[in-house]
C-alpha positions in Angstrom: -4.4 -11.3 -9.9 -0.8 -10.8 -7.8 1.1 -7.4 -7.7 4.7 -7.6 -6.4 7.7 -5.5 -5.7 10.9 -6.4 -6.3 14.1 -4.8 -5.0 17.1 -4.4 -7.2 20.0 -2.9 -6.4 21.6 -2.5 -9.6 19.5 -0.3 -11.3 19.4 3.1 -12.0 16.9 5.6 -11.3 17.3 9.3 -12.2 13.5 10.4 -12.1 13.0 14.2 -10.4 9.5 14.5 -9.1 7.8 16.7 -10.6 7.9 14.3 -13.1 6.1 11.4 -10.5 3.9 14.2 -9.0 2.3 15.8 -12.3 2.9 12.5 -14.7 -0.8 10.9 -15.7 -1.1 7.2 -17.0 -0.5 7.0 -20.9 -3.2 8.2 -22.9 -4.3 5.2 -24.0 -4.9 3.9 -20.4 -8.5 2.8 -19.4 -9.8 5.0 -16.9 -11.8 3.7 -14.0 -15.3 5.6 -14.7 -18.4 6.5 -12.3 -22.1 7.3 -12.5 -23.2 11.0 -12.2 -25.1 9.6 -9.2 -22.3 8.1 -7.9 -19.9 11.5 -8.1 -22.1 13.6 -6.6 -22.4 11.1 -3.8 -18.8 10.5 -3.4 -18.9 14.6 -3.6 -20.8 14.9 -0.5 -18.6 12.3 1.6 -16.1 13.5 4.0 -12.3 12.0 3.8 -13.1 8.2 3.5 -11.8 6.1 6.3 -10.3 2.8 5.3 -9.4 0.2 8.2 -5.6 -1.5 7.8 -5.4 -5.4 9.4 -1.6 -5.9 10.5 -1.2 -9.4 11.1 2.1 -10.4 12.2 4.0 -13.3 13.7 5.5 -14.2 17.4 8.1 -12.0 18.1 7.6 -9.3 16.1 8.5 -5.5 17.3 5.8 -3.6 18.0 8.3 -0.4 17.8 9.4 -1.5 14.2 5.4 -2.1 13.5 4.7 1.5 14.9 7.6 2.7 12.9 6.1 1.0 9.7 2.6 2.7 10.1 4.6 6.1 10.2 6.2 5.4 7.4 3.4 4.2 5.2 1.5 7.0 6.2 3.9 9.6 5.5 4.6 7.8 1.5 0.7 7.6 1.2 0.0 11.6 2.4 -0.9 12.6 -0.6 -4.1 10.9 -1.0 -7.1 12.0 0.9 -7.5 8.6 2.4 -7.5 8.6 6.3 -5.8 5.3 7.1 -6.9 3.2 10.3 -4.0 0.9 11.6 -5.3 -1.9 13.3 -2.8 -4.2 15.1 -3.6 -7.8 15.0 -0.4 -8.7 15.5 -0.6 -8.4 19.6 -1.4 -11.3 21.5 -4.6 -8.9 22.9 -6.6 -8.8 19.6 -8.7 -6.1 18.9 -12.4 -7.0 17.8 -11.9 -5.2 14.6 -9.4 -8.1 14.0 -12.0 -10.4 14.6 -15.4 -9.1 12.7 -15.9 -9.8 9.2 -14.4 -8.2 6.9 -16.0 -4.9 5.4 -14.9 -3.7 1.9 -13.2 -1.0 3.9 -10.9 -3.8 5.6 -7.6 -4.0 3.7 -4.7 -6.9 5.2 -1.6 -6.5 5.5 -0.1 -10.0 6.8 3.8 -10.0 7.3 5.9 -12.9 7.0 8.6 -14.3 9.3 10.0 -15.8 6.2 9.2 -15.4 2.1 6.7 -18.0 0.5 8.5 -20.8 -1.9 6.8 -19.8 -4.6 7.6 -16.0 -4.3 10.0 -14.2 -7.1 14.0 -14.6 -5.6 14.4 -10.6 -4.8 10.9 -9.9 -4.0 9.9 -8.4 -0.8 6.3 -8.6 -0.8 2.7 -9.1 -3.2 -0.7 -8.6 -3.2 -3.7 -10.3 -3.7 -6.9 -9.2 -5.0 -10.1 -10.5 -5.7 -13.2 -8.3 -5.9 -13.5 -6.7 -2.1 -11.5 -9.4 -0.6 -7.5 -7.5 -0.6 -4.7 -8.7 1.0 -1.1 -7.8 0.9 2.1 -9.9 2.2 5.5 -8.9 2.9 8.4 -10.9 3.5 10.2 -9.8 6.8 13.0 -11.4 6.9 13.9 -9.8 2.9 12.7 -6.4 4.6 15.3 -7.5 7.6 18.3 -8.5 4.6 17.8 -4.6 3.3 18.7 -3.4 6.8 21.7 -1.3 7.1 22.8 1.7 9.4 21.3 3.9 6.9 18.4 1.9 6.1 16.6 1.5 8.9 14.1 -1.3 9.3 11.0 0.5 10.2 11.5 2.8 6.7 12.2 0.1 4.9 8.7 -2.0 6.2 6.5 1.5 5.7 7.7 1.9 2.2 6.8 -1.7 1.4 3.4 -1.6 3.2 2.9 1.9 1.0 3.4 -0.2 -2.2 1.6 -3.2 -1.3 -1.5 -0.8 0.2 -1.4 1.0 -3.2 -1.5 -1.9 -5.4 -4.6 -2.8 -3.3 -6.4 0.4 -4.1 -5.1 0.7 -8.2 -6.8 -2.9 -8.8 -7.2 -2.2 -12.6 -3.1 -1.1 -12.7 0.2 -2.5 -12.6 4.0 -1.2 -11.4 5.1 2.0 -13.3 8.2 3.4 -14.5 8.2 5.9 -11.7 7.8 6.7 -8.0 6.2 4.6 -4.9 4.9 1.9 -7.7 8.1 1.3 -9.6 8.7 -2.8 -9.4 12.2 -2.4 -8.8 14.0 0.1 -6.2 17.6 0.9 -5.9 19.0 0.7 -2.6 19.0 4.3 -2.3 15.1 4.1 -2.2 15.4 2.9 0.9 17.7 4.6 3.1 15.7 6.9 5.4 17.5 10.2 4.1 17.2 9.4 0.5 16.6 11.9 -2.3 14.7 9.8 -4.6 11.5 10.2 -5.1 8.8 8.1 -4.4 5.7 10.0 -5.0 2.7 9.2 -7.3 1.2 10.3 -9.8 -1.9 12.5 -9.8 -3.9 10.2 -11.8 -3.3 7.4 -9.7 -4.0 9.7 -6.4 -7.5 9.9 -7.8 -8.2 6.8 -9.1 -7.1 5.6 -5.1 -9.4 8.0 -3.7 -12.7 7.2 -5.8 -11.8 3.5 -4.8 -11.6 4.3 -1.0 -15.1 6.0 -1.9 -16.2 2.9 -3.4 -15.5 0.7 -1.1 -16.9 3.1 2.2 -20.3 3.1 -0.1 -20.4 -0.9 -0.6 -19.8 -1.0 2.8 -22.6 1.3 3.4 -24.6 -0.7 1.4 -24.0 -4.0 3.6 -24.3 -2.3 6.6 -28.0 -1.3 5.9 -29.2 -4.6 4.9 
């Protein structure tokens, strides 16, 4: 399965957000579901830590990587997740860039330059298969949105929150509104925009019993 995001600045978005912050998925939506065992264990865990692998290419700024962690954080505060950057972009790699990979590893891998194969204005995708989640983004498209109002390391942190959410909703898609729209005005991205880019309440919990999920699978290799 591949998630992307696409960048459009064309389009029109007029969404206030309340309407990101309290809208739920459609009624008919399948809801990710849990064991009465499960939720009381998940009940008695503290915020679950989940561990970020940024791996970059030669040359690239540690200041606009530090910038992008801010970022992403800030887009992503509303969930209950407590996020674990780990650089594995510097030449001095860290053993946690190293070990294998836990289901509470997610990867973020950015690009010096878009894949082929990638959609014309997109600026990033992610991959998923069962535990195994990785997300790419396309520098030198982040680097194209630049501007003296859009500055680079907003730009990278609000892609990295998309593509980090995606990795976490496995069972969803883009929406109409907020962080998870597929396609963002150039507004969106300028680092004193208005717009929202919030999400919704059902997807904040459906991210946080997956971050639960995955510290418990991980639990669960761990002991054996």
């Amino acid at each position: 399965m591949i998630c992307g995001m696409v960048f459009c600045s064309r389009k029109a978005f007029a969404a206030r957000c309340v309407m990101v912050w309290l809208a739920g998925f459609p009624s008919g939506s399948t809801a990710l579901t849990a064991s009465s065992a499960t939720e009381a264990s998940l009940g008695n865990q503290s915020t679950p830590e989940l561990k970020i692998r940024v791996y970059g290419f030669p040359g690239l700024s540690a200041w606009v990587l530090r910038g992008g962690y801010s970022e992403a954080a800030e887009m992503l505060r509303a969930v209950s997740i407590e996020l674990k950057w780990i650089d594995c972009a510097s030449l001095v790699l860290s053993t946690s860039c190293t070990s294998p990979e836990l289901p509470t590893d997610l990867t973020v891998r950015i690009l010096d330059k878009a894949l082929p194969k990638a959609s014309a204005r997109a600026l990033g995708f992610a991959t998923l298969s069962s535990d195994n989640a990785a997300a790419f983004i396309f520098y030198d498209r982040v680097v194209a949105q630049r501007t003296h109002t859009r500055l680079l390391p907003t730009i990278l942190g609000r892609v990295m929150a998309h593509e980090i959410t995606h990795l976490l909703l496995p069972q969803r898609d883009h929406s109409d509104l907020g962080l998870m729209r597929g396609e963002w005005t150039a507004d969106d991205l300028r680092i004193t925009s208005s717009a929202c880019l919030g999400l919704p309440i059902r997807s904040v919990e459906f991210m946080q019993k997956e971050a639960f999920r995955r510290v418990l699978s991980a639990q669960g290799l761990m002991v054996k």
